[in-house]
N, C-alpha and C positions, 0 to 999 in steps of 0.2 A: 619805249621801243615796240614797232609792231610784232605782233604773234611769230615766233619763230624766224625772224630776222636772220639770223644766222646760221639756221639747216639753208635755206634759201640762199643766201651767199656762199657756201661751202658746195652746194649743189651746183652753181652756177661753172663754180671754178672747179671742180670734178669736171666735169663736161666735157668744158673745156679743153684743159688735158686730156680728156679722154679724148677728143676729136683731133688731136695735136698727137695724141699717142699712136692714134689710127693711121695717120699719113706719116708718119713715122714707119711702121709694120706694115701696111699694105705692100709696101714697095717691094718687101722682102719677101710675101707671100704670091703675088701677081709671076705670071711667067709669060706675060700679053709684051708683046712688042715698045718700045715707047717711043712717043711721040717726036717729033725735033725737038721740042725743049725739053727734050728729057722726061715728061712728065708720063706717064702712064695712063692714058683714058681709063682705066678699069676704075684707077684708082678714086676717081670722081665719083663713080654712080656708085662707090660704097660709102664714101662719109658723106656726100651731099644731105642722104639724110639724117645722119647723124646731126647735123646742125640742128636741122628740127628741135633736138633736146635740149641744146642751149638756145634757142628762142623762146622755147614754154618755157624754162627756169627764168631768163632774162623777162620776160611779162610779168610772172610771179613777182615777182622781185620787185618789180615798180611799183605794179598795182594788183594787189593778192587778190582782195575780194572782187574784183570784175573779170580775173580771169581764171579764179578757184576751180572752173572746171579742166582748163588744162591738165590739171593733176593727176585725172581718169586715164587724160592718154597717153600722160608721159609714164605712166605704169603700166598703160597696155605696150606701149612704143618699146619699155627695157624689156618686159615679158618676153616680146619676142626677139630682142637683144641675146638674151640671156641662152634662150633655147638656138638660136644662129650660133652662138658663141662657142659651144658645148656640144652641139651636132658638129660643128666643121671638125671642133676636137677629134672626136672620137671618130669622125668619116675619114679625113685626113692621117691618121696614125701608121693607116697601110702604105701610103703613098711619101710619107714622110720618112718611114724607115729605114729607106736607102741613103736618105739627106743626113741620117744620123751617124753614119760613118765617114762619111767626108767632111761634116759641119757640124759636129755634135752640139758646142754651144751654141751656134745663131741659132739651129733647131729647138734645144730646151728651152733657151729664151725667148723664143716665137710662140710655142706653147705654153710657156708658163706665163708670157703676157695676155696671153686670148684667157686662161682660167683664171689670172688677175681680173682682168677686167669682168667678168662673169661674174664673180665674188663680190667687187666693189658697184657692179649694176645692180645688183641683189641688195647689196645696202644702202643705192639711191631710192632703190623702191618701196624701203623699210622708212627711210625719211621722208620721200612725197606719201608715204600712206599717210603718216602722222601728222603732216599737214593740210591733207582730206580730211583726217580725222576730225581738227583741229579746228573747223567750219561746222562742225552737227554740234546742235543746241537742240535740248529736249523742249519739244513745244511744251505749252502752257496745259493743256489737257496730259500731257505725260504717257502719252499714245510711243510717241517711234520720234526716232531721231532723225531731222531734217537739216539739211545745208542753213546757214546763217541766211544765204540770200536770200531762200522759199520763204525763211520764216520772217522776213523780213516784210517780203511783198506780201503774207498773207496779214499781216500784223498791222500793214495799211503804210509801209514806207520805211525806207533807210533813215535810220534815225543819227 
């Protein structure tokens, strides 16, 4: 079985959901007008790229080592996941406080899904590290730890 096969599939289908959870909770957090079909413009230009994150899991997942560098951005891509997540948190608290007396749960549960997910972006980044990691081989001189693929092309070829 290839190298971590299964953080790789687990990530995919986190995503997933997560992008399924997003247009779930947008609806409830957006106050934009909606569309004839019902559907909320707003609500596009926020998970549109969220997809992005199950596209680099889904490359991962076919083929790892040609697309091993994905991994930089889908940890820079959660990074600022996480800090969006977390800012609206705590920007949003004043603005939400009124909603808290007429909706008390949709509200706690609108928040406590935005710091779920915060939490659980934090542990997709803790698993694509480990499969960054997962790629450095100590070259042959014992100098510094390079990508499989550098040491591969400096070595004269994928073997």
């Amino acid at each position: 079985m290839p190298p971590y096969r299964p953080l790789r599939v687990s990530l995919f289908i986190y995503d997933l959901f997560r992008l399924f959870g997003m247009l779930w909770v947008l609806p409830l957090v957006t106050f934009a007008p909606q569309s004839e079909s019902g559907f909320p413009f707003p609500l596009l230009v926020y998970t549109a790229p969220n997809a992005l994150f199950i596209l680099a899991v889904f490359f991962l997942l076919i083929r790892f080592e040609e697309y091993r560098s994905y991994t930089y951005l889908y940890i820079a891509g959660k990074a600022v996941a996480i800090t969006a997540n977390i800012g609206w948190f705590f920007f949003s608290l004043r603005r939400l406080a009124p909603a808290l007396a007429e909706s008390a749960l949709k509200t706690v549960l609108l928040l406590g899904f935005l710091l779920l997910l915060a939490g659980l972006d934090a542990l997709s980044v803790l698993g694509m590290s480990a499969l960054a990691i997962s790629g450095m081989k100590k070259p042959a001189d014992g100098k510094t730890a390079v990508p499989a693929y550098v040491a591969a092309d400096r070595d004269g070829g994928i073997e």
